[in-house]
C-alpha positions as CSV (number, residue, x, y, z in Angstrom):
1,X,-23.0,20.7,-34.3
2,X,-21.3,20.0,-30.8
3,X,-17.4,19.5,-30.9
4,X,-16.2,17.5,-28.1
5,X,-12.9,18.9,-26.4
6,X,-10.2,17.2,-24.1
7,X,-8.2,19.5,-21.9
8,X,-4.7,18.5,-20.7
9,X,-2.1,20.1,-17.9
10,X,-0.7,19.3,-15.0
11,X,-2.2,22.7,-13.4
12,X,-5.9,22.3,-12.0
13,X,-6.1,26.6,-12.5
14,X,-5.4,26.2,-16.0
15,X,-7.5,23.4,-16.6
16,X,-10.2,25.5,-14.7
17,X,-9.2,28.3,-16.8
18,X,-9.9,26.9,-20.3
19,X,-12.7,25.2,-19.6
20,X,-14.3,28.3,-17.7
21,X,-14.1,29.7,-21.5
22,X,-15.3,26.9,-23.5
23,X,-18.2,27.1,-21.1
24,X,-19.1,30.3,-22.8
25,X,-19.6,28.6,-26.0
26,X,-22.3,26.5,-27.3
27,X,-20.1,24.8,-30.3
28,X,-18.0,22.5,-27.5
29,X,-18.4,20.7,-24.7
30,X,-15.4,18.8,-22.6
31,X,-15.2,15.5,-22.9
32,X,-12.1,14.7,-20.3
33,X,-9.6,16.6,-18.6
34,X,-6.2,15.3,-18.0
35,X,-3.4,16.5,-15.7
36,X,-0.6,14.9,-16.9
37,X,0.2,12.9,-20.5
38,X,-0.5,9.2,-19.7
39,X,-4.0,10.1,-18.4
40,X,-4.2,12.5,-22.2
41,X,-3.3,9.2,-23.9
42,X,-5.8,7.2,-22.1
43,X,-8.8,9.3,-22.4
44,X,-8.0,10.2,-26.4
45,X,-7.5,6.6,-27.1
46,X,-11.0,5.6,-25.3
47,X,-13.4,9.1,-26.1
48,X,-11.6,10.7,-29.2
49,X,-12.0,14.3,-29.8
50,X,-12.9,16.8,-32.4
51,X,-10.5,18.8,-30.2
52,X,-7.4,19.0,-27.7
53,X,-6.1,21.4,-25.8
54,X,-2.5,20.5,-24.9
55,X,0.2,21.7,-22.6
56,X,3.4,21.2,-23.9
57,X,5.6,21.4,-20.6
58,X,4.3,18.7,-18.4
59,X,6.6,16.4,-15.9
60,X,7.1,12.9,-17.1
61,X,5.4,12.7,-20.6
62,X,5.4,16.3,-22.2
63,X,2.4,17.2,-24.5
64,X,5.3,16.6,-28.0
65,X,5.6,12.7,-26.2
66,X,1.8,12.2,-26.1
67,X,1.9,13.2,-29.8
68,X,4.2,10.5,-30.7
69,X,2.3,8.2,-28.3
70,X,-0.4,8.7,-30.3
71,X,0.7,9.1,-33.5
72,X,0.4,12.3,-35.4
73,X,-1.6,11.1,-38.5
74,X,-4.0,9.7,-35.4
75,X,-3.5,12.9,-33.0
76,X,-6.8,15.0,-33.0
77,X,-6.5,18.7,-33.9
78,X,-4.1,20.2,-31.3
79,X,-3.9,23.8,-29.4
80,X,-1.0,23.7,-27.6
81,X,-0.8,25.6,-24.5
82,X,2.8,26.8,-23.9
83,X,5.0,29.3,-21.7
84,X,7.4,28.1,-24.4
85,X,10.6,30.5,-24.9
86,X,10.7,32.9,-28.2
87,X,12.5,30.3,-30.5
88,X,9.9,27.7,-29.7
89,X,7.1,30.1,-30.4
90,X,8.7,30.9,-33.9
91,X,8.8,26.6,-34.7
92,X,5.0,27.0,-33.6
93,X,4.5,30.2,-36.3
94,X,6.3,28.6,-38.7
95,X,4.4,25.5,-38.8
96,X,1.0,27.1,-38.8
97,X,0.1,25.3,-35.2
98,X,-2.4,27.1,-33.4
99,X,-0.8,27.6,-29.9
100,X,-1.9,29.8,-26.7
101,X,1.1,31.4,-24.8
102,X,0.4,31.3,-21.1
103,X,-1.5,33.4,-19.3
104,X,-3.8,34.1,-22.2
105,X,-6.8,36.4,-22.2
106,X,-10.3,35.5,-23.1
107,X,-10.0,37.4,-26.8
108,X,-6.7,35.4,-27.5
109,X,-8.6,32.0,-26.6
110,X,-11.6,32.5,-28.2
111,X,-9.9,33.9,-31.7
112,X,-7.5,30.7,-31.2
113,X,-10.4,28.1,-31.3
114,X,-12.0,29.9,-33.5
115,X,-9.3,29.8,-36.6
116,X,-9.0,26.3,-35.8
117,X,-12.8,25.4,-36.3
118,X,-13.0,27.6,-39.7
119,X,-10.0,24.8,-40.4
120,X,-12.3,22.0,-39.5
121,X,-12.4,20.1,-42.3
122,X,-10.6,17.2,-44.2
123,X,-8.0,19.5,-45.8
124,X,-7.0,21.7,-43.2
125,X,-6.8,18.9,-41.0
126,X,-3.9,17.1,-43.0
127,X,-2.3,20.7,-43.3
128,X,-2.0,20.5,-39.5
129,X,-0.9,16.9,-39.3
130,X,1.7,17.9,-41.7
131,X,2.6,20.5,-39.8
132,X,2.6,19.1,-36.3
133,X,5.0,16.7,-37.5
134,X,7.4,19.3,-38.5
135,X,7.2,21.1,-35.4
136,X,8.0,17.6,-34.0
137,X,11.3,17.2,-35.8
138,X,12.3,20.7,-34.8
139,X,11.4,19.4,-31.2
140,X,13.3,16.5,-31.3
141,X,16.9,19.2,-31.6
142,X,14.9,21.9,-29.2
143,X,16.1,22.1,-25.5
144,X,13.3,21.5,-23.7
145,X,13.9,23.6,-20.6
146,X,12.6,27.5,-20.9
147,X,14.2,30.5,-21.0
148,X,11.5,32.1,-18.5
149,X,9.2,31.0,-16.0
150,X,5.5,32.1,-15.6
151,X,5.1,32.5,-11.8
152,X,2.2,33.6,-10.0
153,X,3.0,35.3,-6.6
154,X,1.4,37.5,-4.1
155,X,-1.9,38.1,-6.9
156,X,0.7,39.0,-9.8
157,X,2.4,36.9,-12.5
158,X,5.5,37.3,-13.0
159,X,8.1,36.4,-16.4
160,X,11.3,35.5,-14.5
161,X,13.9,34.8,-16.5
162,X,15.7,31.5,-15.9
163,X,19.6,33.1,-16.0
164,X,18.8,35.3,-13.3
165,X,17.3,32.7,-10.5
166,X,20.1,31.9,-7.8
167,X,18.4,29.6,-5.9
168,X,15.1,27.5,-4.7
169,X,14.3,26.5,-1.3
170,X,10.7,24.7,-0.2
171,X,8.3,26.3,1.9
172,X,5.9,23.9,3.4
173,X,3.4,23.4,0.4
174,X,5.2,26.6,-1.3
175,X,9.0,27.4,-2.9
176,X,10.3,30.5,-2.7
177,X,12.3,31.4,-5.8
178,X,15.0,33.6,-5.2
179,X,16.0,36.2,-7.9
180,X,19.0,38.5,-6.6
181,X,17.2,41.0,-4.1
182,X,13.4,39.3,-4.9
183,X,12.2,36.4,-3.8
184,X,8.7,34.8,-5.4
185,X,6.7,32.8,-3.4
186,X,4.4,30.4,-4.9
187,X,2.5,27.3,-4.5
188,X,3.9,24.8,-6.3
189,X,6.5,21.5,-5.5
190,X,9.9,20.9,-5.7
191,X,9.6,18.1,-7.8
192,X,7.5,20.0,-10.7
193,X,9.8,23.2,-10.2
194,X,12.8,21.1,-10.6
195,X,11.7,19.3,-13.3
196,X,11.1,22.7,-15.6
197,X,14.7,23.6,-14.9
198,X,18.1,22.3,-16.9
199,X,20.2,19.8,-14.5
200,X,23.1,20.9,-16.3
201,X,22.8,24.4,-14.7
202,X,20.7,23.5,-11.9
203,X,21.6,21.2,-9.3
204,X,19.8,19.8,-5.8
205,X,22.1,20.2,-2.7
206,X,19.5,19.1,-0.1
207,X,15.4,17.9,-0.2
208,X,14.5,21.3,0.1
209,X,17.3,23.3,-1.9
210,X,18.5,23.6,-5.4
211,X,21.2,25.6,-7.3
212,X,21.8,27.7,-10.4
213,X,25.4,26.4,-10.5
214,X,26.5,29.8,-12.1
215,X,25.8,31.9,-8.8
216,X,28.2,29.3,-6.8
217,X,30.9,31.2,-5.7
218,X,32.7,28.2,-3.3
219,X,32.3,24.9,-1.3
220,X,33.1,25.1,2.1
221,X,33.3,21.6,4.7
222,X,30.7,21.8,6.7
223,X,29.4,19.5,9.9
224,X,30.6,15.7,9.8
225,X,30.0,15.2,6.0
226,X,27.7,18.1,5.1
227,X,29.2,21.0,3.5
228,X,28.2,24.2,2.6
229,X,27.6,26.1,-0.7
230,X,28.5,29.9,-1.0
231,X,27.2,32.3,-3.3
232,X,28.4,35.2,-5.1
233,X,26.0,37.3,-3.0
234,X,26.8,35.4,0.6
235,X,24.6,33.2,1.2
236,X,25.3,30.0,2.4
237,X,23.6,26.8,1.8
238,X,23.6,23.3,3.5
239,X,24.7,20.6,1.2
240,X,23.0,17.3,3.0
241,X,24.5,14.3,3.0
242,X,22.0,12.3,1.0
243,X,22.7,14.9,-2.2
244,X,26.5,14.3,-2.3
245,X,26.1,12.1,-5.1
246,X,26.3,13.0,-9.2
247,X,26.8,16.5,-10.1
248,X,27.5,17.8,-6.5
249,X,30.1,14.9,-6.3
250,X,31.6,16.3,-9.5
251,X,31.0,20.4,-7.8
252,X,33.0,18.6,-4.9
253,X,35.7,16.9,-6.8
């Protein structure tokens, strides 16, 4: 028996990724891939699935809000793909949900699908319903930023720890994260980097520039009505006009 799979995340080399591994195996074969959660909705609501594979962090609808798009008595059995901080990956233990903590390796995949196909039946599958809606509720009172970020630069990957970026500046079709004396360089966009951080700690100063508000030493007027952010460690940054609104207004106030 075939199962059919649906893989969704907003990154085309982790979509590539898993379904470079199911192609190894002759028990499923993808049925859709999805890159972000209104296209997961869509394509589970038209095909179904014996199987999803989900990321959890993705901008706009995360994989918990396709869940409860979906309905978790109607959800198909979930792997959650997650770079999810240590408390999250406890809720995920606790509840019995199979999960894959990005990067994974081709053991940890394969022994991941494979404890949730020995489960493939009527019983196990309401044990996981009841246990996806658990980890739900826990959700629900979770922050939803990470602690750490899984970056990818110059052929390594790297576990950066949120508390100890400074600040974010774009690079053509790269950012460049800077972490006291390193900097990371990878492709990604503002808009998706942004979106993994906390706006209570992080805030945008310019379209291609934002801020861990901790490392702000001072404010400083700048040209006409720009003004310019210092660090702890010197350097300066251009606040632009069209970002003197909300929480720079209340840095500036």
């Amino acid at each position: 028996m075939t199962l059919q799979a649906i893989i969704v995340d907003d990154e085309e080399l982790a979509r590539q990724r898993i379904r470079d591994l199911l192609n190894e195996r002759s028990d499923i074969q993808v049925k859709a891939e999805c890159r972000n959660g209104k296209a997961a909705i869509d394509a589970i609501r038209q095909h179904g699935a014996d199987l999803v594979f989900l990321d959890v962090q993705m901008p706009d609808l995360d994989g918990f809000g396709v869940i409860r798009k979906i309905g978790a008595d109607k959800m198909p059995p979930v792997i959650f793909v997650t770079a999810f901080d240590k408390y999250a990956l406890h809720a995920f233990e606790t509840n019995a949900v199979d999960y894959l903590l990005k990067p994974f390796d081709r053991d940890r995949f394969q022994s991941a699908v494979d404890r949730l196909l020995e489960r493939h039946d009527k019983r196990h599958i309401l044990e996981i319903d009841r246990s996806v809606h658990k980890l739900l509720e826990l959700a629900e009172n979770h922050e939803r930023y990470p602690d750490r970020l899984i970056v990818r630069s110059s052929g390594s990957v790297y576990f950066v720890k949120v508390d100890t970026i400074d600040w974010v500046e774009a690079s053509r079709n790269y950012i460049k994260i800077h972490c006291g004396g390193d900097v990371h360089t990878m492709r990604e966009t503002m808009a998706k980097m942004e979106s993994r951080l906390d706006p209570e700690r992080f805030v945008r100063i310019h379209r291609s520039t934002f801020v861990n508000i901790d490392r702000i030493k001072k404010i400083e007027p700048g040209i006409g009505t720009e003004s310019i952010i210092v660090l702890e460690d010197g350097e300066r940054l251009m606040v632009s006009r069209a970002y003197r609104r909300g929480k720079v207004r209340e840095l500036l106030s």
